[in-house]
C-alpha positions in Angstrom: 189.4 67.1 89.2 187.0 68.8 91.5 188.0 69.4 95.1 186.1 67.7 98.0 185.0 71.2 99.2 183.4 71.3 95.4 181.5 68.5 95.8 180.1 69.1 99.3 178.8 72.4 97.9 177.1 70.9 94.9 175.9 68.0 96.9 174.5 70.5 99.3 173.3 72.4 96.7 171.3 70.1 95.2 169.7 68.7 99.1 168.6 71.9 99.0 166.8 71.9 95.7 165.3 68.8 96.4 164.1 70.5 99.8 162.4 73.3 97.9 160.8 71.4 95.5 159.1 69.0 98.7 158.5 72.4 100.1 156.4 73.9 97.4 154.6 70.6 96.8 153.6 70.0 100.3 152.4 73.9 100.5 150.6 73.6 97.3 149.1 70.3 98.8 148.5 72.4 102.0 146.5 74.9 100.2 144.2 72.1 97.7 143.2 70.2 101.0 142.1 73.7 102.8 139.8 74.7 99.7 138.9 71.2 99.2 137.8 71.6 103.6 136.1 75.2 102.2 134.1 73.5 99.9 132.7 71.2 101.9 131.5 73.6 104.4 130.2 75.8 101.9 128.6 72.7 99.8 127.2 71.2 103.2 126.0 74.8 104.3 124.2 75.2 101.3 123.1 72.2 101.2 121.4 73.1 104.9 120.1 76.6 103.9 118.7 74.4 100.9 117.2 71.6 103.4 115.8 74.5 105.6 114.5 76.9 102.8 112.2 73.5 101.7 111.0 73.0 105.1 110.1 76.2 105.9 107.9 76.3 101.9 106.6 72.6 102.9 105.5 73.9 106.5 103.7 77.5 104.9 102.0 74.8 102.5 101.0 73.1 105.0 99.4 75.4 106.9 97.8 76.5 104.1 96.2 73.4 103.2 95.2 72.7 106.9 93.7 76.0 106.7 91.6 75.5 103.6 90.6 71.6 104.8 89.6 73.6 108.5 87.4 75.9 106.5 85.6 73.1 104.4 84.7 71.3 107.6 83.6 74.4 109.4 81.6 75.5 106.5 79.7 71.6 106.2 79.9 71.6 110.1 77.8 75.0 109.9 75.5 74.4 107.2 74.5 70.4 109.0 74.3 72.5 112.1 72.1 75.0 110.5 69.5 72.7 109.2 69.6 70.8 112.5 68.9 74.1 114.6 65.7 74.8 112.4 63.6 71.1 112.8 61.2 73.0 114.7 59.4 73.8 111.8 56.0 76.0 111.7 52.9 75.0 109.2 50.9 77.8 107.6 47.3 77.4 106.5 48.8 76.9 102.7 50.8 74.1 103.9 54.4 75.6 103.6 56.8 74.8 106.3 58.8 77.6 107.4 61.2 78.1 109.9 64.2 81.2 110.7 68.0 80.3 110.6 68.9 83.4 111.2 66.6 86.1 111.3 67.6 89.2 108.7 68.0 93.0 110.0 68.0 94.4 107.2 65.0 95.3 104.2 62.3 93.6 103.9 61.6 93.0 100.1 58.6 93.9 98.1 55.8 92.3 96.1 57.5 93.1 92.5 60.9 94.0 93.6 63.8 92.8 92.4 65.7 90.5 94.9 69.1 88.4 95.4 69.1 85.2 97.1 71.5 82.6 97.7 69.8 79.1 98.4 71.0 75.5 98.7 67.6 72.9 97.4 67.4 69.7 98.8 65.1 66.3 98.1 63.7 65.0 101.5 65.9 61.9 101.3 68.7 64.7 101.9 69.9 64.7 97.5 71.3 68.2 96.8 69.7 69.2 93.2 70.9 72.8 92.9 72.5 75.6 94.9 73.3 78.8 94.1 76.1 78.7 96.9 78.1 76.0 94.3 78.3 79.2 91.7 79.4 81.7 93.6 76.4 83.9 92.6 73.1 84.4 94.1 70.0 83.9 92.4 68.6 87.5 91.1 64.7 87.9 90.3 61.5 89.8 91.0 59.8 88.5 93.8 56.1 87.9 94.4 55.5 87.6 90.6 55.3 83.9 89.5 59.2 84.2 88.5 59.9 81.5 90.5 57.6 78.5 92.7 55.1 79.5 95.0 56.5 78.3 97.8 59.6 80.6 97.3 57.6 83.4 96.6 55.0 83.1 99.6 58.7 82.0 101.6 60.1 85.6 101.2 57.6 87.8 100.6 55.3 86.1 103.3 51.5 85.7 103.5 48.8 86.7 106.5 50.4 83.8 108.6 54.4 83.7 107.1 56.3 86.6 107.8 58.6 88.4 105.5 62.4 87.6 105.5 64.4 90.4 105.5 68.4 90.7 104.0 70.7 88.6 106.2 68.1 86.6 106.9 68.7 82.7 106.2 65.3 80.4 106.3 64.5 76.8 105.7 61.6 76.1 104.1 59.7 73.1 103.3 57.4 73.1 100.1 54.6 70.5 99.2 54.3 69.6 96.0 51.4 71.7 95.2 54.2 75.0 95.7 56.6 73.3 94.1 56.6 71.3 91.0 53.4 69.4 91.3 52.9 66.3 89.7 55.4 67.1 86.6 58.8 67.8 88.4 61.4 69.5 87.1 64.8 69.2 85.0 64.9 64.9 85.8 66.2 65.8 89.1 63.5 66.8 90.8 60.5 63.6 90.8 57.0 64.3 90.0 54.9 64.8 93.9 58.2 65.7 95.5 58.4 67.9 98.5 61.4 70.6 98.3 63.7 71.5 101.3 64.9 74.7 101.0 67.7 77.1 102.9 67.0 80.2 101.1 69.0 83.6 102.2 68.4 86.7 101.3 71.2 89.4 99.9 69.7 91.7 98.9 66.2 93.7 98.5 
């Protein structure tokens, strides 16, 4: 038979297994709930650094696109601005209209010489039909030489009552038919009779 003392020992005993056992379980429980807590911060922080790395992208975008869209209107701004500033147009005995955007510093060009011009052609009605400014890449030609209309020719070079352009120089110039195209136009843009407006600048001579 075992003694009383025996069984409070073993009973004791086994209280204090069962103890242990709660006592690992609750410190392994401990421990889950504290990485499942460090998780979470380090999910939610990431997920901030994540929030914040896309704002700051979306924001640099955005500056970039306001920047682009600020330069588009300031370059249409200019160039409506331009062609207001110059309605004060002078009439040479030929009957070419001229009149100086901005008046060049630089060489005057030649009769013969080879010259670089960007230009933007209008209709009267306002209709674009060609611009060099739309290829990135002036026009390149000899000047004074029937490579190109009259008007553009007597425009640069000048006559007795035009005066030469000279490189930087941006002019407006408004060519009758008879300088132009004449009666035949050109390329099914440009109508038979029509009258040409011009902002011609000159790159280089």
């Amino acid at each position: 038979m075992i003694s009383s003392a025996a069984r409070i020992s073993r009973a004791a005993k086994d209280v204090g297994s069962i103890c242990a056992r709660k006592g690992r379980a609750q410190a392994f429980a401990t421990r889950r709930n504290k990485f499942t807590q460090v998780s979470a911060r380090r999910g939610d922080l990431n997920l901030r650094s994540s929030t914040a790395l896309g704002s700051l992208v979306s924001r640099r975008w955005a500056t970039v696109l306001l920047s682009v869209c600020a330069f588009q209107v300031y370059c249409t701004n200019n160039s409506k601005a331009d062609a207001e500033s110059c309605m004060d147009l002078t009439t040479s005995s030929s009957g070419l209209q001229y009149c100086d955007i901005v008046v060049g510093e630089g060489a005057a060009p030649v009769k013969g010489g080879k010259i670089q011009a960007h230009y933007i052609g209008k209709l009267t009605n306002g209709k674009k039909f060609d611009a060099s400014y739309d290829r990135g890449q002036p026009l390149a030609f000899q000047v004074g030489v029937g490579q190109v209309i009259k008007g553009w020719d007597m425009g640069i070079v000048g006559t007795d009552d035009i005066p030469p352009m000279k490189v930087g120089g941006k002019r407006r110039l408004l060519i009758p038919p008879e300088l132009g195209y004449g009666a035949r136009g050109a390329g099914g843009v440009i109508p038979g009779g029509a009258t040409l407006d011009f902002e011609v600048e000159l790159v280089k001579a």
